[in-house]
ChimeraX commands (.cxc) that place a marker at each C-alpha (Angstrom):
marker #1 position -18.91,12.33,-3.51 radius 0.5
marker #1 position -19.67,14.80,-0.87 radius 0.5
marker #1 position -17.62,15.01,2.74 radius 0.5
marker #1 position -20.15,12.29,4.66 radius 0.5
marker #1 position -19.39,10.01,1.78 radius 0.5
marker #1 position -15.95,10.28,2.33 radius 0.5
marker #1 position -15.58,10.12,6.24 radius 0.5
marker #1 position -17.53,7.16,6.00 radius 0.5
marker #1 position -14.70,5.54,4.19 radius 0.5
marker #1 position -11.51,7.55,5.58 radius 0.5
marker #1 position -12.68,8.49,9.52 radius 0.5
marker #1 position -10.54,11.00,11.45 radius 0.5
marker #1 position -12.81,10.52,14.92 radius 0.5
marker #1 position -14.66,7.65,15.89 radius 0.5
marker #1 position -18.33,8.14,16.28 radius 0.5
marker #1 position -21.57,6.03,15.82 radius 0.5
marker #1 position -21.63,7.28,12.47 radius 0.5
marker #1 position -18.57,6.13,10.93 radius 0.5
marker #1 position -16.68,3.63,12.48 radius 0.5
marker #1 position -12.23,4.13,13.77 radius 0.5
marker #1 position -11.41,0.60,11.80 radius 0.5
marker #1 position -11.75,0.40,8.46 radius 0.5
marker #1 position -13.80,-2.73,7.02 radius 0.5
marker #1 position -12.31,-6.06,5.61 radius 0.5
marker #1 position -14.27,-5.67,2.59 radius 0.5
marker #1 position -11.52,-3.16,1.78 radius 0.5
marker #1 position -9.67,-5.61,-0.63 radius 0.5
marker #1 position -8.06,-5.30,-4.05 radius 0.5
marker #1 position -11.95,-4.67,-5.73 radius 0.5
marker #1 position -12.39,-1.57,-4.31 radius 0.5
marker #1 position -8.68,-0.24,-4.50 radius 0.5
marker #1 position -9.69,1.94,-6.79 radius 0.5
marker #1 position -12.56,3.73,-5.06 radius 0.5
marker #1 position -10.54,3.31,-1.69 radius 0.5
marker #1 position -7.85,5.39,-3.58 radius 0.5
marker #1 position -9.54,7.96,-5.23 radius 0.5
marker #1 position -11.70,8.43,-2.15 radius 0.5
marker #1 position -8.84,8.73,-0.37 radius 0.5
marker #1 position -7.13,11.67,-2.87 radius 0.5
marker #1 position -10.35,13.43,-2.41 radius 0.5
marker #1 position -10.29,13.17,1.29 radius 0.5
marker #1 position -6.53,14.91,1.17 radius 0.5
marker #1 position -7.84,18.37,-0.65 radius 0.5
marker #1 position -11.46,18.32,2.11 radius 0.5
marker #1 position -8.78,17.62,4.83 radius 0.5
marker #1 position -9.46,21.04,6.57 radius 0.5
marker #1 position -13.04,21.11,6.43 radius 0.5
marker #1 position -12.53,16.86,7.99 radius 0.5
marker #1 position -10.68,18.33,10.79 radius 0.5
marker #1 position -13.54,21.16,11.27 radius 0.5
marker #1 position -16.26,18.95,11.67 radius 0.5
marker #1 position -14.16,16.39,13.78 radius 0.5
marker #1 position -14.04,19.35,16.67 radius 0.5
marker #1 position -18.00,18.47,16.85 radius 0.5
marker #1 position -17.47,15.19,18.51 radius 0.5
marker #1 position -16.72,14.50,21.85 radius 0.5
marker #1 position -13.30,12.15,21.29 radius 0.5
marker #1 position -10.55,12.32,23.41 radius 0.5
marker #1 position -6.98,13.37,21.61 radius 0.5
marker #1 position -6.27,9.91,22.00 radius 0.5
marker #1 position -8.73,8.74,19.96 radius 0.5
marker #1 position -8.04,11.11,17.26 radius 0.5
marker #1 position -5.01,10.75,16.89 radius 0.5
marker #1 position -5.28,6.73,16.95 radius 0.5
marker #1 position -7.74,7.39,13.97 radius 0.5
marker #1 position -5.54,9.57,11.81 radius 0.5
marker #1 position -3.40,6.45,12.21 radius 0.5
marker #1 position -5.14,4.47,11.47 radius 0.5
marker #1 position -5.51,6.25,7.97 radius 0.5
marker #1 position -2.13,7.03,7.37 radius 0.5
marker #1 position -2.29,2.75,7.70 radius 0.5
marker #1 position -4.83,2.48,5.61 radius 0.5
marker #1 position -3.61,4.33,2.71 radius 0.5
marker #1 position -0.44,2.06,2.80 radius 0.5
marker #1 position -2.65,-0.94,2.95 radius 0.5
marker #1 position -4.59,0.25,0.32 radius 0.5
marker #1 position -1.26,0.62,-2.03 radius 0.5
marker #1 position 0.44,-2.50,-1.32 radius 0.5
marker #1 position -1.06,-5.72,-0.96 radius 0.5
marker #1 position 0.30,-8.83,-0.84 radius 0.5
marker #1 position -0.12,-11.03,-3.63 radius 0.5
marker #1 position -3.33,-13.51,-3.31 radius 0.5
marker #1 position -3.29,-17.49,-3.72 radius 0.5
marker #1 position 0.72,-16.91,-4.55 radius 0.5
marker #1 position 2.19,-18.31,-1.16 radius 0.5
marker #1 position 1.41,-21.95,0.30 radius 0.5
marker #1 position 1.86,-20.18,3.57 radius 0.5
marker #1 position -1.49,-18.19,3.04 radius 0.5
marker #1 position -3.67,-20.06,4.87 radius 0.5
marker #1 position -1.15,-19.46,7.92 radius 0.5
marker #1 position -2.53,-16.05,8.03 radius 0.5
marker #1 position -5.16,-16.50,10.89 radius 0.5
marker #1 position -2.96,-18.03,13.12 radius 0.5
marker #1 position -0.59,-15.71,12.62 radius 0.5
marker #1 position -2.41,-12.70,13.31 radius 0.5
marker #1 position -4.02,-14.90,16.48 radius 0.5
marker #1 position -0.72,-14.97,17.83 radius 0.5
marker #1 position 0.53,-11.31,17.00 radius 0.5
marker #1 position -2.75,-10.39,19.10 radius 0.5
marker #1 position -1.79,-12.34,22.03 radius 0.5
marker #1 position 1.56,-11.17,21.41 radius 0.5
marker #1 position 0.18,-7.43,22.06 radius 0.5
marker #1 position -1.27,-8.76,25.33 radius 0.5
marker #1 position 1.62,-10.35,27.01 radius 0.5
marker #1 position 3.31,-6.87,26.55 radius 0.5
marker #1 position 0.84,-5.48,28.40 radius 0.5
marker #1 position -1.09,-3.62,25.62 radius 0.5
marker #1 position -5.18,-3.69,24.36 radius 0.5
marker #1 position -5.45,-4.96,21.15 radius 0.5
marker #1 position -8.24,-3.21,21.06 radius 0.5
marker #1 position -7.81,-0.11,21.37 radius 0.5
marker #1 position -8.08,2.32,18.34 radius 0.5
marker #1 position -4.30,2.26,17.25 radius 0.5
marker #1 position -4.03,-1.23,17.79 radius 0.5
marker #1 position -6.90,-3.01,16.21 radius 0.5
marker #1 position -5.73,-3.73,12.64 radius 0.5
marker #1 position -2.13,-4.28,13.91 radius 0.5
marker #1 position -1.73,-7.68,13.99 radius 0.5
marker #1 position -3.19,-8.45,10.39 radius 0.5
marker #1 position -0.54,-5.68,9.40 radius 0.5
marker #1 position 2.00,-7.55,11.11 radius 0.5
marker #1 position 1.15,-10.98,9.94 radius 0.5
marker #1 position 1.31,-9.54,6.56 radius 0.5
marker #1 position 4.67,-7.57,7.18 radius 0.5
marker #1 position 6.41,-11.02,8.55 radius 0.5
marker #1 position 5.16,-12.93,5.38 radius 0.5
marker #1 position 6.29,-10.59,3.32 radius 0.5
marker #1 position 10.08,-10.92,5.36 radius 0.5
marker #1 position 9.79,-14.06,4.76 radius 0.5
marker #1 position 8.94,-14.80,1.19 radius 0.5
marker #1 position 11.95,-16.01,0.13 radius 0.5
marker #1 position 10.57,-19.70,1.96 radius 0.5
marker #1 position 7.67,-19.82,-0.87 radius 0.5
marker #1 position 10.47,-19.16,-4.04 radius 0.5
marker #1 position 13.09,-21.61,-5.20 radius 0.5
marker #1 position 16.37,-21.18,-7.76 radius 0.5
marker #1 position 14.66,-23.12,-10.53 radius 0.5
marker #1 position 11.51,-20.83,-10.30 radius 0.5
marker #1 position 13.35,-17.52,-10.87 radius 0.5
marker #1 position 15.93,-18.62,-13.53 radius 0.5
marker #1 position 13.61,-20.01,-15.94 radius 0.5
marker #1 position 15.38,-19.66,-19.06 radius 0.5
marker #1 position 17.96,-17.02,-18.13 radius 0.5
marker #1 position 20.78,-19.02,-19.06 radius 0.5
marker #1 position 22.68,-18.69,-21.75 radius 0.5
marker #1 position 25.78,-20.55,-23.62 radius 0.5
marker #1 position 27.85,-17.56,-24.42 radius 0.5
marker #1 position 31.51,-17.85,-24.60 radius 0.5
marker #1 position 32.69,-15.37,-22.52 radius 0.5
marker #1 position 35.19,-16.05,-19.77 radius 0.5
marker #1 position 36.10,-12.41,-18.20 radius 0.5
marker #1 position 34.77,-11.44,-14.54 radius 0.5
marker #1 position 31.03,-10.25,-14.51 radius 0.5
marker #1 position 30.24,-8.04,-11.06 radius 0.5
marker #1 position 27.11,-6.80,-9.79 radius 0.5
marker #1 position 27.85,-5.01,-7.07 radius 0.5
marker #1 position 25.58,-3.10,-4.24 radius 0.5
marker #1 position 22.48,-5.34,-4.33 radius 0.5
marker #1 position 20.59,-3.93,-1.94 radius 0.5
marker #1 position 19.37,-6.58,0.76 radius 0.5
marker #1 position 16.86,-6.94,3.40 radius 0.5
marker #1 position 17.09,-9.57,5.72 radius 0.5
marker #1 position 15.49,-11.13,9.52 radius 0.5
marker #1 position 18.24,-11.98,11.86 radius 0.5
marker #1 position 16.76,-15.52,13.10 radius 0.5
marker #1 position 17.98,-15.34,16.41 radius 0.5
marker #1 position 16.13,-12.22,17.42 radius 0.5
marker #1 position 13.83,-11.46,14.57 radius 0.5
marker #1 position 14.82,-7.69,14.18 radius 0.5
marker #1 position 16.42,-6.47,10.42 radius 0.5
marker #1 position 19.70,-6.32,9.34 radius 0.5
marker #1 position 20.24,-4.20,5.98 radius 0.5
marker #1 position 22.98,-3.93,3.72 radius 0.5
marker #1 position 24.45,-4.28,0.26 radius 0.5
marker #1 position 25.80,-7.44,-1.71 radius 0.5
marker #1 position 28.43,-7.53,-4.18 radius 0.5
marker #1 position 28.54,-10.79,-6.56 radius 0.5
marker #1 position 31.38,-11.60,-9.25 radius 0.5
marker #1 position 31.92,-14.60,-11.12 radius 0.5
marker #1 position 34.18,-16.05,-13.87 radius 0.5
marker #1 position 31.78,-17.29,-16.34 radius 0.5
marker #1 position 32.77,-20.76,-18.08 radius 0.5
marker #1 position 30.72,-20.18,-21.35 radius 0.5
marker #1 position 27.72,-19.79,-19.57 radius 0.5
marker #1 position 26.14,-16.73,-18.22 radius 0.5
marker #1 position 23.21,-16.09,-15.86 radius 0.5
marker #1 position 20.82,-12.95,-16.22 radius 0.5
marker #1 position 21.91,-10.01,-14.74 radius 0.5
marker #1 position 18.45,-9.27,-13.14 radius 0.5
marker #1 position 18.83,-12.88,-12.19 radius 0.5
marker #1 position 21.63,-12.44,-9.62 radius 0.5
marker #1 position 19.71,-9.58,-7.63 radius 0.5
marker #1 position 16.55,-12.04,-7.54 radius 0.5
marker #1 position 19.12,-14.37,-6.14 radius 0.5
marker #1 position 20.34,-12.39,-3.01 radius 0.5
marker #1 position 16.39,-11.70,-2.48 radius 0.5
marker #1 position 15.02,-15.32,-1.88 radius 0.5
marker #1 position 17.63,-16.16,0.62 radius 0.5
marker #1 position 17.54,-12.64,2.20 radius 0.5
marker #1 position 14.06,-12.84,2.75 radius 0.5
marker #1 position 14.27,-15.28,5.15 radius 0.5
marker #1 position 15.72,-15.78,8.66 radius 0.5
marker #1 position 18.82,-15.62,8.24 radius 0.5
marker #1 position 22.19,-15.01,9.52 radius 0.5
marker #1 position 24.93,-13.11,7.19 radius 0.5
marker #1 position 27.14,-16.10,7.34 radius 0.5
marker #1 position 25.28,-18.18,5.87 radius 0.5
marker #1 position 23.47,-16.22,3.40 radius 0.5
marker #1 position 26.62,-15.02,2.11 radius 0.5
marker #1 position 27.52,-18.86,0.88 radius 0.5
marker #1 position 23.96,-19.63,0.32 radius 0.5
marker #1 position 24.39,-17.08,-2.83 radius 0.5
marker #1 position 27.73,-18.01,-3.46 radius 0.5
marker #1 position 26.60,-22.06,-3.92 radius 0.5
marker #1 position 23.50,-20.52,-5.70 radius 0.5
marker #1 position 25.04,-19.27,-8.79 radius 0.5
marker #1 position 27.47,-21.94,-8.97 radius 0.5
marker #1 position 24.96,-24.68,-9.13 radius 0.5
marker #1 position 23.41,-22.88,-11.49 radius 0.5
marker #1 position 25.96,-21.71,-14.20 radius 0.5
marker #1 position 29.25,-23.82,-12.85 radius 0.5
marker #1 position 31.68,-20.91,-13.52 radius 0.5
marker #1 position 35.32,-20.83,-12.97 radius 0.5
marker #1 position 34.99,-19.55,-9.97 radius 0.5
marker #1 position 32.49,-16.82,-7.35 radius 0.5
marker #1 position 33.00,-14.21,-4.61 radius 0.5
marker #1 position 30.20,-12.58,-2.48 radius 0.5
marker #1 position 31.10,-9.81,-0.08 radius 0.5
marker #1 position 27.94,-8.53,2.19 radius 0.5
marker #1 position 28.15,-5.61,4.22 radius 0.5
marker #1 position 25.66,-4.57,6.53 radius 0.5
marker #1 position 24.31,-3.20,10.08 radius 0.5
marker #1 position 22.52,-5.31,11.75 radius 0.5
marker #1 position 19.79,-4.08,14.45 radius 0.5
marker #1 position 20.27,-6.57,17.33 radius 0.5
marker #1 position 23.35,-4.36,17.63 radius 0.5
marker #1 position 21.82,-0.96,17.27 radius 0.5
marker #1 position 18.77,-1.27,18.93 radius 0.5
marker #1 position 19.19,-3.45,21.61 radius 0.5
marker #1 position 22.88,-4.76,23.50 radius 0.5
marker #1 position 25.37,-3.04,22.96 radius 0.5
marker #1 position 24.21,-0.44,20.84 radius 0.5
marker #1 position 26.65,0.31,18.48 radius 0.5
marker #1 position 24.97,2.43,15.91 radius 0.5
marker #1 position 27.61,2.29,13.55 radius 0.5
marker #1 position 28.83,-1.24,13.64 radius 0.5
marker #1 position 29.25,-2.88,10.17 radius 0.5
marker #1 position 29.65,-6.55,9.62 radius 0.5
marker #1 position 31.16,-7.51,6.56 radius 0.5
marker #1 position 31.38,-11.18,5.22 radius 0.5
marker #1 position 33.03,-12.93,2.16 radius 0.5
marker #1 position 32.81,-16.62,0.27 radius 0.5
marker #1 position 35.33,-16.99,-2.02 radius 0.5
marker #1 position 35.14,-20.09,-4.46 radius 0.5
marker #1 position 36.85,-21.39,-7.32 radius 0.5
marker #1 position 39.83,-19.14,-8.60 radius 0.5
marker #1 position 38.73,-16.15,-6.47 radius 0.5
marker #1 position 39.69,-18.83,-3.71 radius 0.5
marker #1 position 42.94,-20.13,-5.33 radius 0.5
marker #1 position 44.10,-17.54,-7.10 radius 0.5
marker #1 position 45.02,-14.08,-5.32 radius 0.5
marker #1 position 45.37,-11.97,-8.44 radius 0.5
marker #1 position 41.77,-12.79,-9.21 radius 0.5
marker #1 position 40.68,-11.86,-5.38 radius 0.5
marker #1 position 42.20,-8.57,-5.37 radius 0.5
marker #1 position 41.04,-7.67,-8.55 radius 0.5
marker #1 position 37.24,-8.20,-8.16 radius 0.5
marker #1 position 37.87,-6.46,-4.13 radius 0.5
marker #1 position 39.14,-3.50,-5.92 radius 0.5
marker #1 position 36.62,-3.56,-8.67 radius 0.5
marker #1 position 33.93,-3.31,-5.99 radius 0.5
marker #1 position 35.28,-0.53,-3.58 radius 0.5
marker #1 position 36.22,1.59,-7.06 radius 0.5
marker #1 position 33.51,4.89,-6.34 radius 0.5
marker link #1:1,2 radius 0.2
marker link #1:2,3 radius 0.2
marker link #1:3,4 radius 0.2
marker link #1:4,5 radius 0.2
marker link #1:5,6 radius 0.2
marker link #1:6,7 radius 0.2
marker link #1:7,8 radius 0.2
marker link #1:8,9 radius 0.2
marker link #1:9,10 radius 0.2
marker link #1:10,11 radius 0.2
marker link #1:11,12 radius 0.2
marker link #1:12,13 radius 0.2
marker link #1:13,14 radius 0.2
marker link #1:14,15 radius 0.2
marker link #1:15,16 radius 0.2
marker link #1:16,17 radius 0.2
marker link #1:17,18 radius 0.2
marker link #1:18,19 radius 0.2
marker link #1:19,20 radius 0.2
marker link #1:20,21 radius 0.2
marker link #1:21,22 radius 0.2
marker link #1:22,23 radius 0.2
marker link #1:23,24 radius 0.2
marker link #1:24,25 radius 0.2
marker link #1:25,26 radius 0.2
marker link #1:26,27 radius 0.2
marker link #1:27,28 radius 0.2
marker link #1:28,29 radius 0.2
marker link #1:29,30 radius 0.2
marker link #1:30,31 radius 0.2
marker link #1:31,32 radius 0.2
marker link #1:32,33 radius 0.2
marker link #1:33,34 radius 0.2
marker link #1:34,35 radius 0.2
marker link #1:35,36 radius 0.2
marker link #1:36,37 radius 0.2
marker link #1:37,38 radius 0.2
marker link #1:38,39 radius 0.2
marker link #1:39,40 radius 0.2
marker link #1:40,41 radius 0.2
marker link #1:41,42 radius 0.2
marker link #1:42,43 radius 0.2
marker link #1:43,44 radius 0.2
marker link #1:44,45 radius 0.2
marker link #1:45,46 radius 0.2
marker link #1:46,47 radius 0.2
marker link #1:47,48 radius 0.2
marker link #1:48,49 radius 0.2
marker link #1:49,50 radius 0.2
marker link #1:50,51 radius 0.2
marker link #1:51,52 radius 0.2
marker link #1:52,53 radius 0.2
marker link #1:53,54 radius 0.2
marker link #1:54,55 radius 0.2
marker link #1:55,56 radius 0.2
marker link #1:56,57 radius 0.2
marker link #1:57,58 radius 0.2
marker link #1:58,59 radius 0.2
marker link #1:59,60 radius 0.2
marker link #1:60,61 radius 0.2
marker link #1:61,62 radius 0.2
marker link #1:62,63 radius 0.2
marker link #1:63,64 radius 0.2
marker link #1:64,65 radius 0.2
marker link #1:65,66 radius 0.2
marker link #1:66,67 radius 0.2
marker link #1:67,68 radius 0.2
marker link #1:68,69 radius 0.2
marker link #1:69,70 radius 0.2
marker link #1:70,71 radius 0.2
marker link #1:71,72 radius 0.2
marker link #1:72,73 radius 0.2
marker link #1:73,74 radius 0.2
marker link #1:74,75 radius 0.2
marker link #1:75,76 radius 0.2
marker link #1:76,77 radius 0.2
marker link #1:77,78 radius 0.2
marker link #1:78,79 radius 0.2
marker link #1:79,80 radius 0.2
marker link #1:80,81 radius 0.2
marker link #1:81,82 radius 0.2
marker link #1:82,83 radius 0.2
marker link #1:83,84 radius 0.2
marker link #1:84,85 radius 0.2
marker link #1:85,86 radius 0.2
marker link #1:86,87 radius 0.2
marker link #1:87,88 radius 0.2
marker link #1:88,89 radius 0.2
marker link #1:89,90 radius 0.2
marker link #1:90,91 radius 0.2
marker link #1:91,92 radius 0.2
marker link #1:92,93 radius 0.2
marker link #1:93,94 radius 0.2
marker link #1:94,95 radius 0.2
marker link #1:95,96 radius 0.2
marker link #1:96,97 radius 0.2
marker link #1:97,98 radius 0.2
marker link #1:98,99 radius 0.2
marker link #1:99,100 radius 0.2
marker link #1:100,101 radius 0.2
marker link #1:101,102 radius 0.2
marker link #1:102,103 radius 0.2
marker link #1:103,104 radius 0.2
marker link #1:104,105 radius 0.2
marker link #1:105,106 radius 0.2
marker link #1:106,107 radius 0.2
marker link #1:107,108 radius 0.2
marker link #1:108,109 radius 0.2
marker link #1:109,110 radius 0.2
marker link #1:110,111 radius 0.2
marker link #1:111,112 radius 0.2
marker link #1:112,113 radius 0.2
marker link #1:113,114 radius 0.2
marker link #1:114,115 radius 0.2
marker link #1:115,116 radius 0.2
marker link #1:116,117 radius 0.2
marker link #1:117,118 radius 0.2
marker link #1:118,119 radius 0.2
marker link #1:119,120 radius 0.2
marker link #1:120,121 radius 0.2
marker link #1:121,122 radius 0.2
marker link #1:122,123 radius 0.2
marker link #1:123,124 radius 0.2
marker link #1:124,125 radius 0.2
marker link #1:125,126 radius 0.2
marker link #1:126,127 radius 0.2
marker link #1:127,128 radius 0.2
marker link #1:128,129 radius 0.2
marker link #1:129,130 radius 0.2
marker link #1:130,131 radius 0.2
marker link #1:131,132 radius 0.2
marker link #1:132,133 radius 0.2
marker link #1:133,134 radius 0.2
marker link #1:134,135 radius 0.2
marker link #1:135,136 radius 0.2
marker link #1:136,137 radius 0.2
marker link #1:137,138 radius 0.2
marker link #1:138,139 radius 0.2
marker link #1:139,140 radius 0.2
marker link #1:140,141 radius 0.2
marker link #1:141,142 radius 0.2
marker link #1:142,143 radius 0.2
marker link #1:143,144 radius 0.2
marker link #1:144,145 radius 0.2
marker link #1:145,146 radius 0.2
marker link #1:146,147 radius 0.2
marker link #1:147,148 radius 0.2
marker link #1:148,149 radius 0.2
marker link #1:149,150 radius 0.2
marker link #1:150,151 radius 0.2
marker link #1:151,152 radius 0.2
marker link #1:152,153 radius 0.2
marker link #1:153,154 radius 0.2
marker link #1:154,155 radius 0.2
marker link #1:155,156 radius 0.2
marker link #1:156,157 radius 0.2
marker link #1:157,158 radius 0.2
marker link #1:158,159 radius 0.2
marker link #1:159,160 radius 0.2
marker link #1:160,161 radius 0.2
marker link #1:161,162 radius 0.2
marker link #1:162,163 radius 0.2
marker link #1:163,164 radius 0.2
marker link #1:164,165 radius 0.2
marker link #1:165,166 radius 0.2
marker link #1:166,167 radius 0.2
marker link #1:167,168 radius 0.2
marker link #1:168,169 radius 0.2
marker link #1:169,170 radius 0.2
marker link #1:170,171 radius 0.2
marker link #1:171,172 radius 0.2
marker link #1:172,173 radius 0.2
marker link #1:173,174 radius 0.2
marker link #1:174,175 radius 0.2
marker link #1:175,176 radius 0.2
marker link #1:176,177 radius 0.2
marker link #1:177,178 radius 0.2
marker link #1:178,179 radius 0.2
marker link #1:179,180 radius 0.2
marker link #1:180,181 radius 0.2
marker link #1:181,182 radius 0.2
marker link #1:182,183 radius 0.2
marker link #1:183,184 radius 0.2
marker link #1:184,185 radius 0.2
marker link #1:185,186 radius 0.2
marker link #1:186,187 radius 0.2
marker link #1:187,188 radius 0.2
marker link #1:188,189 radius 0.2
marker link #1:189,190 radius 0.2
marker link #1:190,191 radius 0.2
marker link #1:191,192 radius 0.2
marker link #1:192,193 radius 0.2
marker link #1:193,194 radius 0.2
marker link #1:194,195 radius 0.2
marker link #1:195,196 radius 0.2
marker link #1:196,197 radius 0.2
marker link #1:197,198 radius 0.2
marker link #1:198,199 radius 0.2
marker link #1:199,200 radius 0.2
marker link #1:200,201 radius 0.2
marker link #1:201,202 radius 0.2
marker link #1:202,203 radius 0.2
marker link #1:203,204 radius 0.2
marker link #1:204,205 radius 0.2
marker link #1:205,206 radius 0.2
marker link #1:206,207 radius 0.2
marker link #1:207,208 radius 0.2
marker link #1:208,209 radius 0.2
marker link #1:209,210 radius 0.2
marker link #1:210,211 radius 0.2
marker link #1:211,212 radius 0.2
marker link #1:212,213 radius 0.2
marker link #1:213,214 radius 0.2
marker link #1:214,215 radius 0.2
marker link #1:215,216 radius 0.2
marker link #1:216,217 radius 0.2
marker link #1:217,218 radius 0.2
marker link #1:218,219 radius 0.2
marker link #1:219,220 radius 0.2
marker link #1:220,221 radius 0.2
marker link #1:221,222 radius 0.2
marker link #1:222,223 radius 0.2
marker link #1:223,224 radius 0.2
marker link #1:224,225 radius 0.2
marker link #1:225,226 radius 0.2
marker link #1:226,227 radius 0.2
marker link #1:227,228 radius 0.2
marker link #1:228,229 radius 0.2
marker link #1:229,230 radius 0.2
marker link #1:230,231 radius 0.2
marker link #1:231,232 radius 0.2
marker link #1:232,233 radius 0.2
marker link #1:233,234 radius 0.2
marker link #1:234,235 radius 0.2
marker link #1:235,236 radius 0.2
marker link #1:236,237 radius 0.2
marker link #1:237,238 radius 0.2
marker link #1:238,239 radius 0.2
marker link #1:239,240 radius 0.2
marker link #1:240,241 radius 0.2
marker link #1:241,242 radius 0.2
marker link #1:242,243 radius 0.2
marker link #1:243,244 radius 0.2
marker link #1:244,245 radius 0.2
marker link #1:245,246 radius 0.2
marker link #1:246,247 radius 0.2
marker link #1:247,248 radius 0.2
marker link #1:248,249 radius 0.2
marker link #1:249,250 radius 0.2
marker link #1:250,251 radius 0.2
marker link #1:251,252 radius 0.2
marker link #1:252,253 radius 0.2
marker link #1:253,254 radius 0.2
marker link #1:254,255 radius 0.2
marker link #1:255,256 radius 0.2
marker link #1:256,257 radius 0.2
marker link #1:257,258 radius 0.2
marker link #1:258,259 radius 0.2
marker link #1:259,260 radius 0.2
marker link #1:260,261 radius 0.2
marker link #1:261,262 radius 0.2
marker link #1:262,263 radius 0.2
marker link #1:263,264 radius 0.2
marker link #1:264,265 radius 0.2
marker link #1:265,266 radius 0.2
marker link #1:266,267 radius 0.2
marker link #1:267,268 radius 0.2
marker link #1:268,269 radius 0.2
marker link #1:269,270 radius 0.2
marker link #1:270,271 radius 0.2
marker link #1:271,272 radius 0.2
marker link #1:272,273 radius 0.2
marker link #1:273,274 radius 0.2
view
């Protein structure tokens, strides 16, 4: 593949040549001649940049195009998984609206940097949100299991992702699950897939915090279970009152955990233990 081939596929500049967008028949066939074009562009980048000083676009452009790339290359490693969401064919409308979105702020969706944004961001927000297309009895499948233990089982520092609903920013943090089994336990891996359906939706920390908690008891009807989230939330950090390190920490205790304060302290200890 010689350098033409390859700015055809990864453009630095716009030109009449190669287009600053890169095609929509870029899908999950050609991932792997996207990619290896793409690793071949990285060791000709020098002699890219050289023949990029030959055109006449601005330093606007150019940098909208590199970009672009650095976009592409992402989008060319992770896709989102095809006919797997119900949601799918919400796509279009989605990205419609993400485009008119750009234009109430004031912005050209069409300009160089902006042109492939709101299929990105369409993409992004389903991905938030996939936790609306999964249910409990899909993940558990058969990870259940009569076992006749009855000591406390922790996971702790689940790392979570979630949308605050009421102003669709992030808020990131960690969750710590314990339970008393009552001779039936759940799959470890089970627990974390858990906290990621009903993260992965809009949420706030209240109610995902008992949304787990009611979770695992439905499922494995243990003696008791205690959820403690902590994390920073961005509607606080990046907009407000701006409190970059603001944490906001929330508990549901069920079962003995709730009754019995012995059982309480021991699983808070067991969790802040380094």
């Amino acid at each position: 593949m010689d350098n033409g081939d390859i700015a055809a596929k990864c453009p630095l500049v716009p030109s009449a040549s190669y287009p600053a967008t890169y095609p929509a028949a870029a899908t999950a066939g050609r991932r792997g001649s996207d990619a290896a074009a793409i690793r071949e562009f990285r060791t000709s980048r020098a002699n890219s940049y050289s023949r990029s000083r030959s055109h006449t676009a601005s330093i606007d452009e150019t940098v909208a195009a590199v970009s672009n790339l650095a976009a592409y290359e992402e989008d060319v490693e992770v896709q989102l998984p095809v006919g797997t969401s119900p949601r799918e064919s919400l796509l279009p409308q989605l990205k419609d609206n993400y485009r008119s979105i750009l234009k109430y702020l004031g912005e050209d969706p069409d300009r160089h940097g902006l042109i492939n944004t709101p299929e990105r961001a369409a993409k992004a927000m389903m991905f938030f949100t996939k936790g609306y297309d999964e249910t409990i009895q899909g993940i558990l499948n058969d990870a259940i299991f009569d076992e006749n233990h009855d000591q406390m089982v922790i996971v702790k520092d689940i790392e979570m992702f979630s949308m605050c609903e009421h102003h669709l920013v992030p808020f990131i943090g960690k969750v710590s699950v314990g339970y008393l089994p009552n001779s039936r336990v759940l799959g470890l891996s089970k627990i974390a897939r858990i906290v990621e359906i009903y993260s992965r939706r809009l949420q706030v920390q209240e109610r995902l915090t008992k949304q787990i908690a009611i979770a695992i008891t439905e499922a494995v009807q243990p003696a008791g279970v205690a959820i403690v989230i902590e994390a920073t939330h961005m509607c606080m950090v990046m907009r407000g009152v701006q409190k970059l390190n603001a944490k906001t920490i929330t508990s549901t205790m069920l079962g003995v955990f709730r009754e019995d304060p012995r059982t309480r302290e021991e699983f808070l200890a067991l969790i802040h233990r380094p």
